[in-house]
LOFIKOL-533230 format. One line per 2 residues: for each residue z negated, x, y of N, C-alpha, C, O. Coordinates in steps of 0.2 Angstrom, whole numbers. Atoms other than C-alpha are relative to their C-alpha. Layout:
REM LOFIKOL-533230
Z:X:Y:Z:X:Y:Z:X:Y:Z:X:Y; ...
***
This chain:
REM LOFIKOL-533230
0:4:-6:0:0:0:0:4:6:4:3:11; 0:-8:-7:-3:16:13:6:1:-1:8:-2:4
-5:-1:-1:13:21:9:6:-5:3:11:-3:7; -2:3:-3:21:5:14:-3:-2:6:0:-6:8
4:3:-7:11:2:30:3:8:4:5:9:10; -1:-6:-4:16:21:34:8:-2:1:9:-4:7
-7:2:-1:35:16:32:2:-5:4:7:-5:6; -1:8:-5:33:-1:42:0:5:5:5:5:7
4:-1:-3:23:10:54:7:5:5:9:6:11; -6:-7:-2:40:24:55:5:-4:2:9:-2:7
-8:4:-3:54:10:56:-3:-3:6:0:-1:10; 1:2:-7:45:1:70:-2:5:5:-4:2:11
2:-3:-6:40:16:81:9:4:1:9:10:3; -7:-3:-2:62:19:82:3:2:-3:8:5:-1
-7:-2:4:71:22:67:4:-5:-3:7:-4:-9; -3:7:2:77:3:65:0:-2:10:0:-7:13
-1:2:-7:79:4:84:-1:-5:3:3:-8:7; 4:5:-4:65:-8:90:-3:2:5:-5:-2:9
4:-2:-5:57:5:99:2:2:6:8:4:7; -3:2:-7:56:2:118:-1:7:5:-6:11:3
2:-7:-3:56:17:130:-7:1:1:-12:-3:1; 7:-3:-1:43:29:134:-4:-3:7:0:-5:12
4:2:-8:30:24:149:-2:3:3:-6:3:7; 4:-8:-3:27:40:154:-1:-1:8:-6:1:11
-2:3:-4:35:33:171:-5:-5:3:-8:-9:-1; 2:7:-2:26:20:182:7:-6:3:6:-12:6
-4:5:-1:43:12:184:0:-6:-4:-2:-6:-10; 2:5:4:44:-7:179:6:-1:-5:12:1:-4
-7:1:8:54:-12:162:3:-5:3:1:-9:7; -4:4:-3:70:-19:164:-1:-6:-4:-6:-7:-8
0:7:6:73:-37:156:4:3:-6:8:-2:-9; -3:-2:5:80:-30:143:-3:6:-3:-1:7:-9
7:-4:4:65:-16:139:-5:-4:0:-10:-3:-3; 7:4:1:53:-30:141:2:-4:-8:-1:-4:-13
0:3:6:62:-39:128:0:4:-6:-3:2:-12; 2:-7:7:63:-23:116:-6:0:-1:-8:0:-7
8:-2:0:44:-20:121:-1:-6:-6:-2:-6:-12; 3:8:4:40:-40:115:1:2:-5:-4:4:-7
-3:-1:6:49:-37:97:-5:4:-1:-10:2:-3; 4:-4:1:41:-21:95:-7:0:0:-9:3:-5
7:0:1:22:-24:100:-1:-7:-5:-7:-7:-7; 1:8:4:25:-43:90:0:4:-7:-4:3:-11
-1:-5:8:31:-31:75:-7:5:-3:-9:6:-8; 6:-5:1:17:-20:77:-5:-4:-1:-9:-2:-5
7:3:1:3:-33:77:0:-2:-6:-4:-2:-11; 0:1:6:10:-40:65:0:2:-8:-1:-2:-13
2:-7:3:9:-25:53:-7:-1:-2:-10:-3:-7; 10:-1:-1:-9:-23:60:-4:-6:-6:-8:-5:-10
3:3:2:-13:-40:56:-1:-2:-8:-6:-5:-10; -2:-1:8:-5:-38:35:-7:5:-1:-11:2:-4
2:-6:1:-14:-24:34:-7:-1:-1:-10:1:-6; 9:3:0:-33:-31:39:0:-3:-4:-4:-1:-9
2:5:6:-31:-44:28:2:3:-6:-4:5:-8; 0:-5:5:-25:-34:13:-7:3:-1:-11:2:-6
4:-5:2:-36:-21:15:-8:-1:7:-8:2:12; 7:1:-6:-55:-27:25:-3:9:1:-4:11:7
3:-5:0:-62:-10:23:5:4:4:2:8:8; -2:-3:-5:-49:-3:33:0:-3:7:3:1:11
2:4:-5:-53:-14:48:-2:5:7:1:5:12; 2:-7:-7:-60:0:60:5:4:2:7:5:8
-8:-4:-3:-44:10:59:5:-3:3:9:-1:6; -3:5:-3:-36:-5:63:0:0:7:4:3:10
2:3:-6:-43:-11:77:-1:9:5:-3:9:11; -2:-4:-6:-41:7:85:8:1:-1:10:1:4
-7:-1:-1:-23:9:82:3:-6:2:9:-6:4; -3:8:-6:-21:-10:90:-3:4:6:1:5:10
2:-4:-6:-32:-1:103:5:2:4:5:1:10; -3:-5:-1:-18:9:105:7:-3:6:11:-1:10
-5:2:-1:-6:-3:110:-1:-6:6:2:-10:7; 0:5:-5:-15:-13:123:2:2:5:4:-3:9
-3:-3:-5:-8:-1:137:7:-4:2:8:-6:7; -7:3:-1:10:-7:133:1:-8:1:7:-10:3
1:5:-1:4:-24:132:-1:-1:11:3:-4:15; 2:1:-5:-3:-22:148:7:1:6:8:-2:11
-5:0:-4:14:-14:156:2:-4:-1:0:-8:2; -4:5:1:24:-26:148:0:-7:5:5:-10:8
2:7:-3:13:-41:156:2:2:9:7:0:12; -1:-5:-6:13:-31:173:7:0:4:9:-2:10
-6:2:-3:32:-30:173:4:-6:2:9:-7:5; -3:7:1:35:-47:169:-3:-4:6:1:-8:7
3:3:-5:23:-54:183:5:3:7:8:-1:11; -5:-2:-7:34:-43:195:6:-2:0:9:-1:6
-8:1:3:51:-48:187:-1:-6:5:2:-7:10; 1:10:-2:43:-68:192:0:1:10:3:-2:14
1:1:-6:37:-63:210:9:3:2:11:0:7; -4:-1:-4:55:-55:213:5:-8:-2:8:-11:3
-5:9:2:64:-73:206:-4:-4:4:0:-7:7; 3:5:-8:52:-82:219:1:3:4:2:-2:8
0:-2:-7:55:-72:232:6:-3:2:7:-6:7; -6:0:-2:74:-73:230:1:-8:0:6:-10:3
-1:5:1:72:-92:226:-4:-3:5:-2:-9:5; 0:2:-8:63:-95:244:5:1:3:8:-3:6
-8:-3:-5:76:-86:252:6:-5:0:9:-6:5; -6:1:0:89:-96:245:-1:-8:5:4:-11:8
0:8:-2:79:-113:251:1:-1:6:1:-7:8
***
């Protein structure tokens, strides 16, 4: 079961080309790395969440490698709040 979870772990961090660019940047994701992102961190929990249930005694290493992934959660929401304020702004404009 490790070794399956290592292979999911490998195809969703970019060699099934789900994985969304790096953050290293404070620039915001386009609509189209937000959508990558969403797949990807959706693929990843869902991993996560196979994974606890299988195996409860792994539950601590869990819950630190979802740790891992609240960051990109957080840009994701971050960019997508700002994607919204620029489609209102341009959609007062137009009124």
């Amino acid at each position: 079961m490790i070794i399956e979870v290592k292979r999911k772990f490998k195809m969703l961090n970019g060699i099934s080309g789900n994985h969304a660019p790096s953050f290293k940047s404070n620039r915001l994701l386009s609509p189209v790395e937000m959508r990558k992102e969403a797949h990807f961190l959706g693929d990843m929990m869902t991993v996560l969440v196979n994974v606890a249930e299988k195996s409860p005694d792994k539950k601590p290493l869990i819950a630190k490698v979802g740790q891992k992934y609240t960051d990109r959660f957080q840009k994701l929401l971050t960019s997508q709040e700002a994607r919204m304020r620029e489609i209102n702004n341009i959609l007062s404009f137009l009124k």
